[in-house]
C-alpha positions as CSV (number, residue, x, y, z in Angstrom):
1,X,78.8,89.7,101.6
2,X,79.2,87.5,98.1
3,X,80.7,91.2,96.4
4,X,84.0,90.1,98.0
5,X,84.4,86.6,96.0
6,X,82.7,88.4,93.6
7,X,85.5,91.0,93.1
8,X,88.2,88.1,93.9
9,X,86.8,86.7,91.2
10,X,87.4,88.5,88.8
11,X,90.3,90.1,89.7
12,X,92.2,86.6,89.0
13,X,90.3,86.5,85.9
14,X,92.5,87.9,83.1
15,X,89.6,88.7,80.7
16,X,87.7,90.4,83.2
17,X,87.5,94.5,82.7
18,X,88.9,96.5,85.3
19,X,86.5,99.1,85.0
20,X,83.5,97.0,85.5
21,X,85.8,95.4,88.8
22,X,85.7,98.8,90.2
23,X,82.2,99.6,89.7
24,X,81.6,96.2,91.8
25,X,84.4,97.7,94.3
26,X,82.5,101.5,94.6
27,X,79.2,99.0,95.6
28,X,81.5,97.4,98.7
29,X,82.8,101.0,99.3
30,X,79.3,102.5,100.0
31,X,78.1,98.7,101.9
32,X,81.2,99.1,104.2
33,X,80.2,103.1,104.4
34,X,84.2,103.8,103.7
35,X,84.7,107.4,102.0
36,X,88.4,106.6,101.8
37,X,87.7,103.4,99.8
38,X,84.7,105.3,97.7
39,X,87.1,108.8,96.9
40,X,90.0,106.1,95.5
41,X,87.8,104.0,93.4
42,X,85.3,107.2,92.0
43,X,88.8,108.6,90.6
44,X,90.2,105.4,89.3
45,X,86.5,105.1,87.6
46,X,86.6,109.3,86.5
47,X,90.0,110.5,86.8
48,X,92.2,112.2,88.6
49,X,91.8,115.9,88.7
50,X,94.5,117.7,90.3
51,X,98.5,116.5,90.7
52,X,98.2,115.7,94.5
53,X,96.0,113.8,94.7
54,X,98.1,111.2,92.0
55,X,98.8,107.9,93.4
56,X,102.6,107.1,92.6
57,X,102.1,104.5,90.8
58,X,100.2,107.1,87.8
59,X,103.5,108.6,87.5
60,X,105.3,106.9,84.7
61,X,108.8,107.2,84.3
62,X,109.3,108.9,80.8
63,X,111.3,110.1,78.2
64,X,111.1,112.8,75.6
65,X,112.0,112.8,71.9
66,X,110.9,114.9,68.7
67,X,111.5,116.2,65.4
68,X,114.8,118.1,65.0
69,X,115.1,120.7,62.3
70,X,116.8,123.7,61.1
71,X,113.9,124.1,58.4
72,X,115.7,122.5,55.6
73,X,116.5,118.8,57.3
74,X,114.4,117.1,60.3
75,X,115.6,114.4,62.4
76,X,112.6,112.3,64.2
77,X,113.0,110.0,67.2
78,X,116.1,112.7,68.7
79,X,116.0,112.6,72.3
80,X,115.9,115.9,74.5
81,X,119.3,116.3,75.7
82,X,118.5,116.7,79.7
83,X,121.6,117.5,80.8
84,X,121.5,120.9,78.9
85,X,118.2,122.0,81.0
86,X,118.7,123.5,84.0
87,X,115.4,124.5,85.0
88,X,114.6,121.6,87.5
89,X,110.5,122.0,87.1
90,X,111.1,121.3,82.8
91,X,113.7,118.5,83.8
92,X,111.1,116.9,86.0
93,X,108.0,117.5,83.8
94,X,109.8,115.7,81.0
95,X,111.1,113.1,83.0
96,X,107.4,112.0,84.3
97,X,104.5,111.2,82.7
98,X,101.2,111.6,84.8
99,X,98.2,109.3,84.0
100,X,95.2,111.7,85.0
101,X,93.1,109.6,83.2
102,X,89.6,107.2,84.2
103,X,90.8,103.6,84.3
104,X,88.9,102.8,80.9
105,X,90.8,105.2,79.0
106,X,93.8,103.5,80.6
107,X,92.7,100.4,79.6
108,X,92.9,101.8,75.9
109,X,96.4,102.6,76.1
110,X,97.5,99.8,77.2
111,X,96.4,97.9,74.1
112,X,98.0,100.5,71.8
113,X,101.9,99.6,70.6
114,X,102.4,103.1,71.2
115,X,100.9,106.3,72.2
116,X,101.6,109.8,70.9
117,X,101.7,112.3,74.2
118,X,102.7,115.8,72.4
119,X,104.0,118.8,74.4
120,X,101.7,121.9,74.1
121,X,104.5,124.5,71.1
122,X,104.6,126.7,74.1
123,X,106.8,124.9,76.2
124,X,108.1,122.8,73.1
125,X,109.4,126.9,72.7
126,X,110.8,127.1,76.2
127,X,113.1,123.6,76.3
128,X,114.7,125.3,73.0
129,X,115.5,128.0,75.0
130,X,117.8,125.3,76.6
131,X,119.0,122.7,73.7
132,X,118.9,124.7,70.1
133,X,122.2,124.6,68.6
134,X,123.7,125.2,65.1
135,X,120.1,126.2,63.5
136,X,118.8,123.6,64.6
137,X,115.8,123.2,67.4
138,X,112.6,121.2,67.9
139,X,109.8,121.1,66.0
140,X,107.3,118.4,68.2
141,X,108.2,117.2,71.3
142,X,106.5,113.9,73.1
143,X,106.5,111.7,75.7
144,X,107.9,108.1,74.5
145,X,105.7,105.9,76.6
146,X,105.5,102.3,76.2
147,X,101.9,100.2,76.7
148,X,104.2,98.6,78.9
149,X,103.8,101.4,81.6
150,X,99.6,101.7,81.1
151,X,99.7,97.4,82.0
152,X,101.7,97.8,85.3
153,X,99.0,100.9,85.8
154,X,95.8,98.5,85.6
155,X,98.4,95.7,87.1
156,X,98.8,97.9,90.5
157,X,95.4,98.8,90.7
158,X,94.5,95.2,90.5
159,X,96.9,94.1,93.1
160,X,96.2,96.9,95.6
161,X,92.1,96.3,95.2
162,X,93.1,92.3,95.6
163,X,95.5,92.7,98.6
164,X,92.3,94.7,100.5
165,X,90.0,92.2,99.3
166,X,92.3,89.4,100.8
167,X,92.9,90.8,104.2
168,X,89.3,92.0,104.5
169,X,88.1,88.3,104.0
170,X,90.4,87.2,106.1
171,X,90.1,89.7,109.4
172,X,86.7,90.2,109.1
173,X,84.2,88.3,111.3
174,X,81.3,88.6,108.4
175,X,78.6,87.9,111.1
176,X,79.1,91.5,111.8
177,X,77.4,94.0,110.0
178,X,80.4,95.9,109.8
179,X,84.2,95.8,109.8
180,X,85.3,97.1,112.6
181,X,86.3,101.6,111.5
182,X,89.4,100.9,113.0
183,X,90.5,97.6,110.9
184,X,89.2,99.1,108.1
185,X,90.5,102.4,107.9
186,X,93.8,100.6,108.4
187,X,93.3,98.2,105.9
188,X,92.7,101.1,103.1
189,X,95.0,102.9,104.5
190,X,97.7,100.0,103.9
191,X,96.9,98.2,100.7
192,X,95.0,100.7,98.7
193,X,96.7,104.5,99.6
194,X,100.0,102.1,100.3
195,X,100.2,104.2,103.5
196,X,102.3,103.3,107.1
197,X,99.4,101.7,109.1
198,X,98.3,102.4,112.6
199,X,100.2,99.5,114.0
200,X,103.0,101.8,112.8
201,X,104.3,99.2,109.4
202,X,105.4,100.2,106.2
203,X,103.7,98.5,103.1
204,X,106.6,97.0,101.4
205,X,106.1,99.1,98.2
206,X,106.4,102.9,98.9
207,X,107.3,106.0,96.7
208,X,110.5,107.1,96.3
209,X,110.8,109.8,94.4
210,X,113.0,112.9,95.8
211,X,113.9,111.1,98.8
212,X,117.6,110.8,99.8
213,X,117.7,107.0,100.0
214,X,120.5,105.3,102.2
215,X,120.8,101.8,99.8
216,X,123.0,102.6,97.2
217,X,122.4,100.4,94.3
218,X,123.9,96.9,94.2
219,X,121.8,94.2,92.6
220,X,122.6,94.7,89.3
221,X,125.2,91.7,89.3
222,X,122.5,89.4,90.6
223,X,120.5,89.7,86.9
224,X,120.0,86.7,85.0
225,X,119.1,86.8,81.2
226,X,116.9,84.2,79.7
227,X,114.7,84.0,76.5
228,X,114.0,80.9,74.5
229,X,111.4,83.4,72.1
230,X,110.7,86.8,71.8
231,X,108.1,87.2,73.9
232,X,110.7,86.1,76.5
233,X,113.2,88.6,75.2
234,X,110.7,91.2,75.7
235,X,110.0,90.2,79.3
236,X,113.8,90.4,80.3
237,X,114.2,94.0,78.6
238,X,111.8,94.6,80.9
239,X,113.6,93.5,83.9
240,X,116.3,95.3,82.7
241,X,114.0,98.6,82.4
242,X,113.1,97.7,85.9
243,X,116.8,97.6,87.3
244,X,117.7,100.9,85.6
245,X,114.4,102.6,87.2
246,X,116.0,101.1,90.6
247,X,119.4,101.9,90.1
248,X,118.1,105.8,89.3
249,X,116.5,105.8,92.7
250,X,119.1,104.3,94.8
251,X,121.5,107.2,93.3
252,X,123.2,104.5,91.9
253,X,122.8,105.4,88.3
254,X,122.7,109.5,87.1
255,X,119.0,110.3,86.5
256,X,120.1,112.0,82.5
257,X,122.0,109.2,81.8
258,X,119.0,106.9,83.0
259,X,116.3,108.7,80.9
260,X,118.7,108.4,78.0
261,X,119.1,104.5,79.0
262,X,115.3,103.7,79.5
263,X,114.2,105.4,76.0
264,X,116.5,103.2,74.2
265,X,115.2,99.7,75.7
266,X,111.3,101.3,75.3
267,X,112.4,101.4,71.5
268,X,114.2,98.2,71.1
269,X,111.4,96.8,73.3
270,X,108.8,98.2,70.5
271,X,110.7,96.7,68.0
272,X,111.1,93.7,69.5
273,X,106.8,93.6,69.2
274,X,106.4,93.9,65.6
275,X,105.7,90.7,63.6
276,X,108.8,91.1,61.7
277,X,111.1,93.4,64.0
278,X,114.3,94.7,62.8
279,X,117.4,93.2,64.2
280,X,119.5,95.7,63.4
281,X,117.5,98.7,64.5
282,X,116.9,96.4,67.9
283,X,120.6,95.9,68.4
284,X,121.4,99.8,67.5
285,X,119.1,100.6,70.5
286,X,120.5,98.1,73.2
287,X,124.0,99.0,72.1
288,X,123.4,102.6,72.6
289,X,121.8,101.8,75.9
290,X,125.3,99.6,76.7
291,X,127.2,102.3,75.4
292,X,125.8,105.1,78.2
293,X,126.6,102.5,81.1
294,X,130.0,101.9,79.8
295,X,132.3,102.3,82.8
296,X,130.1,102.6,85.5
297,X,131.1,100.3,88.3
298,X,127.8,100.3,89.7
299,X,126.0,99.2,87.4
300,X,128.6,96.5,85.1
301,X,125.8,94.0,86.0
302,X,123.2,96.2,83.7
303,X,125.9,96.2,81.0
304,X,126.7,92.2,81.1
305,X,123.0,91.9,81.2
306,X,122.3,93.9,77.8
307,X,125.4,92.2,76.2
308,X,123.6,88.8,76.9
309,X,120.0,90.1,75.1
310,X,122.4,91.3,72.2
311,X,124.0,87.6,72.2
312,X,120.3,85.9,72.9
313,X,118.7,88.4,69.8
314,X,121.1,87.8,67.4
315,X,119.5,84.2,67.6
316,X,115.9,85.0,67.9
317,X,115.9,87.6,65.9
318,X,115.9,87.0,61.8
């Protein structure tokens, strides 16, 4: 079957289209008759309709900000207090960002700088229930989401289609018709749903979130900072962004304080990505970010790591 060095192909080709690879991928689906493989790439292609059925890795970690006024003054860019809410559904709805959308759309975003994902005035309303103070209350509220998040979207879909791809090449005796059900029901079920396989293993990369994990944080100390340009500095505020994300799930870091955290690097990251970014506006967003890991033994690797992008930015940055 050529499709699969087809599909190799262009997966490893960076100026391939993604949508166009999964159209090739929905013709192997139907050639291998799999309806697990067909139902994952027909909702890549269209969307996904209903929260369930959301792969974990179209649930972007997010934070809120928006325009806060008493009718007279507004301040944009405030970020939504979330240790004043204590309805846990609106914590978690504004702490996660679901990507329902068809890959192309996807595609879209992640070639924007930035996106604009407003919350519906209703429940704008509600959160002031929680965080109005002094006159003052929000206006707009959206989701800060970096094109960042919509890459590693299209990145995971790419790597999950290339891992099956792989090990179907490679465990497959093509002078058969057909793969075996069992090998490949297993191989879906592995690299593309990221499920435990029948032989009872755990893909190595598995969702986390409300599970009480055992591994508290510890890594942080192990970061190393280097950037020779900015495209380099942007990278490693990404690591960074990374470590926080991990140091949330391990309970290692508080989640409010990590929302708080990972808005901050998504805005000095954004202006890190402008032809002529703003140095100080950069370093007012990683020193804010230092600032709310101040103290915190677990994570004094996270804050000599943002003291060494201040130290490298003050270079690169003119």
């Amino acid at each position: 079957m050529d499709i699969l060095s087809q599909i190799q192909a262009d997966l490893l080709n960076q100026n391939a289209v993604l949508s166009d690879v999964l159209r090739k991928a929905k013709v192997l689906a139907y050639q291998l008759e799999s309806t697990e493989l067909k139902n994952w790439v027909n909702r890549e292609l269209d969307g996904y309709k209903i929260r369930a059925d959301l792969p974990d890795y179209r649930i972007l970690r997010a934070a809120c900000i928006g325009k806060w006024t008493n009718g007279y003054w507004m301040v944009s860019g405030k970020v939504v207090p979330m240790h004043l809410i204590e309805d846990k559904k609106i914590k978690d709805m504004l702490t996660a960002y679901p990507v329902y959308d068809g890959i192309r759309y996807v595609e879209q975003l992640a070639q924007k700088h930035e996106g604009h994902f407003i919350l519906p005035p209703e429940t704008t309303s509600f959160i002031n229930h929680y965080v109005q103070e002094s006159g003052y209350a929000y206006a707009e509220i959206e989701y800060a989401i970096g094109k960042h998040d919509f890459e590693q979207v299209l990145d995971t879909v790419k790597n999950r289609l290339l891992d099956f791809i792989l090990e179907l090449s490679e465990n497959w005796n093509t002078n058969e018709t057909l793969p075996s059900k069992d090998l490949l029901n297993n191989l879906v079920s592995v690299h593309i749903y990221n499920s435990q396989s029948q032989g009872g293993q755990m893909s190595t990369v598995f969702d986390q979130r409300g599970q009480q994990v055992s591994n508290q944080y510890n890594a942080a100390g192990n970061i190393t900072i280097n950037a020779n340009n900015k495209d380099e500095l942007i990278s490693e505020l990404e690591k960074i962004r990374s470590e926080i994300e991990r140091a949330k799930t391990s309970q290692g870091l508080n989640q409010d304080v990590a929302i708080e955290v990972e808005y901050h690097l998504l805005q000095a990251n954004k202006e890190a990505q402008k032809a002529k970014p703003n140095k100080g506006a950069f370093l007012e967003h990683v020193e804010k970010a230092k600032a709310l890991l101040a103290n915190m033994v677990a994570v004094a690797g996270l804050v000599s790591a943002l003291s060494k992008i201040v130290e490298i930015a003050q270079q690169l940055l003119k």
